[in-house]
C-alpha positions as CSV (number, residue, x, y, z in Angstrom):
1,X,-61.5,106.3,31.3
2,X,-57.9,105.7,33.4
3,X,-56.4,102.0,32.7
4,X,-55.4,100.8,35.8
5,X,-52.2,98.9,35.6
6,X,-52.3,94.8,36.2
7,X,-48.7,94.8,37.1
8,X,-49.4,96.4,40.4
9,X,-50.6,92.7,41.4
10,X,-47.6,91.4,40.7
11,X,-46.3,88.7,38.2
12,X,-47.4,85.4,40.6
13,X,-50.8,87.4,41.4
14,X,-53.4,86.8,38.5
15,X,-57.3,88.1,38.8
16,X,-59.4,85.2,40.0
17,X,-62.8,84.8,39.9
18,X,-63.3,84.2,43.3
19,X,-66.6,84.3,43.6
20,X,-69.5,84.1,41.7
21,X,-72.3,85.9,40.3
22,X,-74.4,84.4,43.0
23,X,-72.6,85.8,46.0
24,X,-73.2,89.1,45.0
25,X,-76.6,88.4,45.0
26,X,-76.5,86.8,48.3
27,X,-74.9,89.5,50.3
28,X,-77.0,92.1,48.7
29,X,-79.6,90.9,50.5
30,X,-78.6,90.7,53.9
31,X,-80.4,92.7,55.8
32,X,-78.8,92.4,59.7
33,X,-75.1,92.4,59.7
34,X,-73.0,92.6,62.7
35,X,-70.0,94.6,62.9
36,X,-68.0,92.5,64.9
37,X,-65.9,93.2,67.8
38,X,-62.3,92.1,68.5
39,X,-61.3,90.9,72.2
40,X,-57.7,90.6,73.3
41,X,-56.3,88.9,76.2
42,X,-54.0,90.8,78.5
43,X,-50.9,90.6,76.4
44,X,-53.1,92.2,73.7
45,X,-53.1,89.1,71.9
46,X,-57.1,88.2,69.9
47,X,-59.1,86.1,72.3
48,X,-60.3,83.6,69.4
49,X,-62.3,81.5,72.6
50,X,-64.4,85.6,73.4
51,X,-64.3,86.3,69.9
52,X,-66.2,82.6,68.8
53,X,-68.6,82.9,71.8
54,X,-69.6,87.2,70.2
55,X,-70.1,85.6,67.0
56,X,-72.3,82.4,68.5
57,X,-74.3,85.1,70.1
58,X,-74.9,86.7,67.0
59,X,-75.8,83.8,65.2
60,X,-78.0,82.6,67.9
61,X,-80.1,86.2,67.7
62,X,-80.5,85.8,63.9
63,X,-77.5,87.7,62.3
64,X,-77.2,86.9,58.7
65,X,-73.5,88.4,57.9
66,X,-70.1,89.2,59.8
67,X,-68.1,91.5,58.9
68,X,-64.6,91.0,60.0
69,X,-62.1,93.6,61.6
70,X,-63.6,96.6,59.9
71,X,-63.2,99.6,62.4
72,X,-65.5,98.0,65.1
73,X,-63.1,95.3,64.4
74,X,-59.9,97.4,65.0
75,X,-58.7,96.3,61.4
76,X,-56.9,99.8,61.6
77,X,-54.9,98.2,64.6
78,X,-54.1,94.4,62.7
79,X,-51.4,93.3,61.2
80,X,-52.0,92.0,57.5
81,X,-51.9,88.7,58.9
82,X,-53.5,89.1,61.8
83,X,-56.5,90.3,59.5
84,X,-56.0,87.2,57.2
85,X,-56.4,84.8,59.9
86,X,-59.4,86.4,62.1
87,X,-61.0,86.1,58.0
88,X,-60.2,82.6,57.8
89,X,-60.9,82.1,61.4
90,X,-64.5,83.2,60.9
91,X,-64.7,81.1,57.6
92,X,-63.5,78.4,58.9
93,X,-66.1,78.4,62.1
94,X,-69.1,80.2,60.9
95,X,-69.2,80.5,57.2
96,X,-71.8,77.4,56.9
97,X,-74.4,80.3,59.2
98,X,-73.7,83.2,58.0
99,X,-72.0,85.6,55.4
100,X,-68.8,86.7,55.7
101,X,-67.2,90.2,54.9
102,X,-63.9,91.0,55.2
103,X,-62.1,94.4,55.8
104,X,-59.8,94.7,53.3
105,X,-59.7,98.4,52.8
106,X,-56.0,100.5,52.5
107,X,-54.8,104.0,51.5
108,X,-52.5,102.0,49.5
109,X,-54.1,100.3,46.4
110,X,-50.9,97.6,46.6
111,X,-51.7,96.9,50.2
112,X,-55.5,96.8,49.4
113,X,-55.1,94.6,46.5
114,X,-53.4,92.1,48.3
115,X,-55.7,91.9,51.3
116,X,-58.7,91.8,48.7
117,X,-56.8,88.2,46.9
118,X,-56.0,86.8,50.0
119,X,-59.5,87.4,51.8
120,X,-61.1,85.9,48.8
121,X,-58.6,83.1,49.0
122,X,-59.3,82.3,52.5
123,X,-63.1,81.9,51.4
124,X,-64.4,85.5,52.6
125,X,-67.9,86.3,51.0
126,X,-67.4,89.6,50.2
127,X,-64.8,92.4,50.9
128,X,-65.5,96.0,52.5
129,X,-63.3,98.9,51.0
130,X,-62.9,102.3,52.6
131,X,-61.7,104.7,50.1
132,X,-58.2,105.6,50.5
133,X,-57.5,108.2,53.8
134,X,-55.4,110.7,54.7
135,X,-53.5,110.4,51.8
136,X,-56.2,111.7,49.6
137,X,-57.0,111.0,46.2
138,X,-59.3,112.9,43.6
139,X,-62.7,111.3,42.0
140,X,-60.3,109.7,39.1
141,X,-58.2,108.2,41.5
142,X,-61.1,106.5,43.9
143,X,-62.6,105.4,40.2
144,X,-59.0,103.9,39.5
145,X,-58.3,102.7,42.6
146,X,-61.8,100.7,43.1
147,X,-61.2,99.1,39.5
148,X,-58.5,97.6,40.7
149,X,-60.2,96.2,43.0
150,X,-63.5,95.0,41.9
151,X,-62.6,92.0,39.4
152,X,-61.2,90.2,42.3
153,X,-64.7,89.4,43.7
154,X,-67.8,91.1,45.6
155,X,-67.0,94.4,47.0
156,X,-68.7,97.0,49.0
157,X,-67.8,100.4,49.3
158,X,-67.4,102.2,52.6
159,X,-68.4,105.8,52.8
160,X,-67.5,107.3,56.0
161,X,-66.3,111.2,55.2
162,X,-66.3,111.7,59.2
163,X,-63.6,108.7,59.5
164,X,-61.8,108.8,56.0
165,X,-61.6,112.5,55.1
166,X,-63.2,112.7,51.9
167,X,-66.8,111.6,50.7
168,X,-67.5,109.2,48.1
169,X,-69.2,111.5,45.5
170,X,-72.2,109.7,43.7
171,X,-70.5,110.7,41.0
172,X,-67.9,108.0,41.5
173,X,-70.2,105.1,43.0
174,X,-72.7,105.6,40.1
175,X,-69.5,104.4,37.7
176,X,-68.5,101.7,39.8
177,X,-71.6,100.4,40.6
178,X,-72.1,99.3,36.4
179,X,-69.2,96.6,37.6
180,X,-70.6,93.0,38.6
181,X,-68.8,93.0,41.3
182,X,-69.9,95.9,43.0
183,X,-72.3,94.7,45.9
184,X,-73.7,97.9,47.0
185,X,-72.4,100.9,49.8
186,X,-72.1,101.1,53.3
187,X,-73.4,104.9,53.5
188,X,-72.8,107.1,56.2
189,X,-73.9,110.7,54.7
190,X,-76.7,110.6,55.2
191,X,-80.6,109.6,54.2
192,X,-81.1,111.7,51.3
193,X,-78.0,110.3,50.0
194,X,-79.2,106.2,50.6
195,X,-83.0,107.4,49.0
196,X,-80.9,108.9,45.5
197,X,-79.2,105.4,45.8
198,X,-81.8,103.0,46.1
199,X,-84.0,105.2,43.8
200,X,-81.7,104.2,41.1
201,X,-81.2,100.6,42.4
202,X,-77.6,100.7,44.3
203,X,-77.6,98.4,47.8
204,X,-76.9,100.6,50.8
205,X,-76.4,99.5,54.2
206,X,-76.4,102.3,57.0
207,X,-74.8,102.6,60.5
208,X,-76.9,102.3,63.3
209,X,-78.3,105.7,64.1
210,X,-79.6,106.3,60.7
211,X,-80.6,102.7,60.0
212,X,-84.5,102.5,61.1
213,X,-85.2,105.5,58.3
214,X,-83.2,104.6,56.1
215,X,-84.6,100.8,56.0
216,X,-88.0,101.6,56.4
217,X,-88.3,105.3,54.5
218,X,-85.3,105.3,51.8
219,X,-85.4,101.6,51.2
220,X,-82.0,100.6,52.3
221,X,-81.9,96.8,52.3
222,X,-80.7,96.9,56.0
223,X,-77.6,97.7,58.8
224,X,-74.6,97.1,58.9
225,X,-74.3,97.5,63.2
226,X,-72.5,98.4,65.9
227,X,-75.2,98.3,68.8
228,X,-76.1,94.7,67.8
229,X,-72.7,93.7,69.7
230,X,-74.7,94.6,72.5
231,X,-78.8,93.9,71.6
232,X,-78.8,92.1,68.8
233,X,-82.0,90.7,69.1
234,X,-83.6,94.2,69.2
235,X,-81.5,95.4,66.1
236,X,-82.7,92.2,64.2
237,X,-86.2,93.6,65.1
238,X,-85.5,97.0,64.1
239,X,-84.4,95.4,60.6
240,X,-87.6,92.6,60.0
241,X,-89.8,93.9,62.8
242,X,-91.7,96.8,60.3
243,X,-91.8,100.3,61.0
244,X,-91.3,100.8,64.8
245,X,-90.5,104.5,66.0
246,X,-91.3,103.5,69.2
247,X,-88.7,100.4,69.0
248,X,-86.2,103.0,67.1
249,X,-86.3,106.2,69.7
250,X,-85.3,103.4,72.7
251,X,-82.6,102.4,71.0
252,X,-81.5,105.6,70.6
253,X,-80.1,106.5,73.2
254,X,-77.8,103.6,73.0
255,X,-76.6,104.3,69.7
256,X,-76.0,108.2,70.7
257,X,-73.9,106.4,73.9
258,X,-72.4,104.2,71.5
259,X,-70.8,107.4,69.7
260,X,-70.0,109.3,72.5
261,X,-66.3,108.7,71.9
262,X,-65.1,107.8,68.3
263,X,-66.1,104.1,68.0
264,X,-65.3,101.4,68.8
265,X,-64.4,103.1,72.0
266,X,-67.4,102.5,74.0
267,X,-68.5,99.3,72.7
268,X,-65.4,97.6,73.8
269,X,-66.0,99.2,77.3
270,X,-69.9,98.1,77.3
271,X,-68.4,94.5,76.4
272,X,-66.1,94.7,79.1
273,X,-68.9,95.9,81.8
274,X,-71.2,93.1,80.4
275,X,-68.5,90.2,81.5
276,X,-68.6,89.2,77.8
277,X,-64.6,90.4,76.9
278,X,-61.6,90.9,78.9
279,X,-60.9,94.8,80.1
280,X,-58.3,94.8,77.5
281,X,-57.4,97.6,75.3
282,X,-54.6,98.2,72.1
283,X,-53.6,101.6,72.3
284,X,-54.6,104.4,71.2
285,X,-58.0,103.5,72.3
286,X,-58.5,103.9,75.8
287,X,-61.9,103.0,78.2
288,X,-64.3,105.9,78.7
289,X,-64.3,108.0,81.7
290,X,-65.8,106.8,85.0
291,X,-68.6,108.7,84.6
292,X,-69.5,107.4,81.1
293,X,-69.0,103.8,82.4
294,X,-71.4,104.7,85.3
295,X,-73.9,106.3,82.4
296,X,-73.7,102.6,80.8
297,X,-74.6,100.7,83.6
298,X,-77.9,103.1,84.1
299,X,-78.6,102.5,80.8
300,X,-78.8,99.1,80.8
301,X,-80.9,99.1,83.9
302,X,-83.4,101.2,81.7
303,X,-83.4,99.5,79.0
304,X,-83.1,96.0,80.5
305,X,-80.8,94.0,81.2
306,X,-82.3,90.7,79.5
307,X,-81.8,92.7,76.2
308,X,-78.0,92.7,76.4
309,X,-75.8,90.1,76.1
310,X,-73.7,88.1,78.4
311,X,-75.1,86.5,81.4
312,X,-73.1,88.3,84.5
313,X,-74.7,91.4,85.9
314,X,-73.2,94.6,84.6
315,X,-71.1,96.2,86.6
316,X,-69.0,99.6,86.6
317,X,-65.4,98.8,85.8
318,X,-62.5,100.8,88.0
319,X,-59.9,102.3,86.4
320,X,-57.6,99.7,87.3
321,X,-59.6,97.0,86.2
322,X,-58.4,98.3,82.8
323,X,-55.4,96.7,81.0
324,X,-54.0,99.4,78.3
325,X,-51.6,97.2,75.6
326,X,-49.2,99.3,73.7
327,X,-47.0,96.9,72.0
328,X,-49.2,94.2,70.5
């Protein structure tokens, strides 16, 4: 096996145990986590005041973990610090309700390192780890890379192939997951893949669309979600309500709408139509097309609008209500 080498944390950067045994075990057995959105103000700025009242919301509809500026998030669009503090932000305010996870993923095993220490530092639950993009590695390297990551505290791998270019192998997670600190996978393949998981005990989490058969057919322990920005009272069914096609095919629709444009793309233009966020955007996303926003509107009509959050009725943004932020 490859020997990862300690000095890439630095002489000042010793492993810590973070966390304990017992948080693993606690975020392994969330079963409704929110992937949180991130609002801006017009300067493009976070809008902690939006951000606190999307969290409260979740809380309020039963939520049991946040995870913090993972692509949902718009990590990708943070600065380090920025990252950091919306972590300790969420902490700081919410970590007495509910679990918090951390994006601290990088192609860079430096830069991912030190987001992993300092998450855990600011008193994040658990940390979420895409494996390293675009600048692709082979099945040693993700191996190498993740263990010099996991004896900083919990960690949960990411496996998105459509977002990060290469698939986690079970190969590799089957190695990592004899590690104490490995929580379990957000999986994104697909449900043969979660059933081969939780067949040989590994925690899997899965997005939205996949997440009523996966939970209830391949015994994934829940979602890691997108939609429940938007219903999370309804998700939160999906996850403890029992088996519920019915439930599962309406929400459908909104989780193919939710993915009509890489995410987080429409959710931040549903939030915006809802009254919940400001009509703010950091480049390079950009609101959907008139026509999709009008699709929204109709969709919550059909589905209800008591289900969605936000109390203002939803409305069909203009083009111009839209503020587009480049330098942020």
């Amino acid at each position: 096996m490859l020997k990862t080498d300690s000095s890439m944390r630095g002489p000042n950067s010793p492993v810590l145990p973070f966390k304990s045994r017992k948080s693993v075990e606690d975020v392994r057995s969330l079963q409704f986590i929110t992937a949180v959105k991130t609002p801006y103000i017009p300067s493009g700025k976070i809008d902690l005041e939006a951000y606190d009242n999307l969290v409260n919301i979740q809380i309020a509809n039963g939520v049991e973990g946040i995870l913090v500026a993972g692509s949902t998030g718009e990590g990708q669009l943070m600065t380090w610090d920025e990252q950091i503090m919306l972590i300790a932000h969420t902490v700081n305010c919410f970590g007495d309700k509910v679990k918090v996870i951390g994006n601290a993923g990088s192609n860079c095993t430096k830069e991912a390192i030190n987001a992993t220490e300092r998450g855990f530092a600011v008193g994040m639950d658990a940390a979420l780890h895409i494996n390293p993009y675009y600048g692709k590695t082979s099945n040693a390297g993700l191996v190498a890379h993740y263990n010099s990551l996991l004896p900083i505290g919990p960690i949960i791998i990411y496996n998105v192939p459509s977002r990060s270019g290469q698939d986690i192998p079970p190969s590799v997670i089957e190695i990592l997951a004899k590690h104490p600190n490995f929580v379990g996978v957000k999986e994104c393949v697909g449900t043969e893949r979660v059933k081969m998981y939780t067949d040989k005990g590994i925690v899997v989490w899965c997005f939205d669309i996949l997440s009523h058969l996966a939970r209830w057919d391949c015994g994934a322990v829940g979602v890691q979600s997108v939609a429940s920005n938007l219903v999370p009272g309804l998700v939160r069914e999906l996850m403890f309500g029992g088996k519920n096609p019915t439930l599962n095919s309406k929400l459908m629709t909104l989780f193919d709408w939710l993915f009509i444009e890489p995410s987080p793309i429409a959710l931040n233009t549903a939030l915006a139509q809802l009254g919940v966020i400001k009509p703010v955007f950091r480049l390079p996303y950009v609101p959907l097309t008139l026509e999709q926003r009008i699709g929204f509107v109709n969709l919550v009509k059909e589905m209800g609008r008591q289900h969605f959050i936000g109390e203002k009725d939803v409305q069909v943004l203009e083009d111009d209500d839209f503020i587009i932020v480049g330098r942020y």
